[in-house]
C-alpha positions as CSV (number, residue, x, y, z in Angstrom):
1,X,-131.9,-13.1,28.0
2,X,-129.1,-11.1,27.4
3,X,-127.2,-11.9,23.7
4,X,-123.8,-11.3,22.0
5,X,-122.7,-10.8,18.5
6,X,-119.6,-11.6,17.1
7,X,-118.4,-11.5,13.4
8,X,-115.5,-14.2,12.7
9,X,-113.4,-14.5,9.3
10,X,-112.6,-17.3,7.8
11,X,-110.3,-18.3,4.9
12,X,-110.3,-21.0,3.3
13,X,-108.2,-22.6,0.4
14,X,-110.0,-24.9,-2.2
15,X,-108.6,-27.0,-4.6
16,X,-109.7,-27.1,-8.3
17,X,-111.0,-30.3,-8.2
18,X,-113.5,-29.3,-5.3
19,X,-117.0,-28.2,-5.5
20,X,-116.5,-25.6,-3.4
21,X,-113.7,-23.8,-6.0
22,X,-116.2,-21.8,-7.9
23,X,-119.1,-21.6,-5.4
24,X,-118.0,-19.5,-2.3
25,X,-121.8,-19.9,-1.3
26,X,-121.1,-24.0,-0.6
27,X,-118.2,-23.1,2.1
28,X,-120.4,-20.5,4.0
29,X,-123.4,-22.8,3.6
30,X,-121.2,-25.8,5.2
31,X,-119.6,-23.7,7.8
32,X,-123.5,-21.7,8.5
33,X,-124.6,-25.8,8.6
34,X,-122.0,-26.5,11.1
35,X,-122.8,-24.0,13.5
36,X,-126.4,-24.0,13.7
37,X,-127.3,-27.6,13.5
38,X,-124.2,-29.0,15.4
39,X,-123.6,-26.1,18.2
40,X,-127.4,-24.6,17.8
41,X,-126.2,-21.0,17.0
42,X,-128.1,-18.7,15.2
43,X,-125.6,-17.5,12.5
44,X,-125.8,-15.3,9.0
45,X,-123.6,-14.6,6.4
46,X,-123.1,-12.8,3.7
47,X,-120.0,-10.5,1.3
48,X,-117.9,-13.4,-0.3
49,X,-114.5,-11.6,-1.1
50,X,-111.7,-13.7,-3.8
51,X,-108.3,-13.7,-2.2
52,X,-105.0,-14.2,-4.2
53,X,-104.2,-18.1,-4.0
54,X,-100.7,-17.7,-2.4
55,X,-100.8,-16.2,1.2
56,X,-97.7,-15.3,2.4
């Protein structure tokens, strides 16, 4: 069966109050969740990178 890899970045903004504002490991682990037990893909992830909070 022929396969296809594909890398996708996401960014997302967390509030203070969240649980996910000083665990970058709870986003991918929601998103990896997402993906393989609601679409069945076989996903991995890893480098978590800190952003500056404004975005222009």
């Amino acid at each position: 069966m022929a396969t296809k890899r594909y890398r996708i970045t996401l960014t997302v903004e967390v509030e203070d109050d969240h649980v996910a504002y000083d665990d970058p490991e709870w986003i991918a682990d929601a998103a990896w969740g997402a993906l393989s037990n609601e679409y069945g893909l076989v996903c991995t992830y890893d480098r978590f990178e800190s952003l500056p909070s404004k975005i222009d």
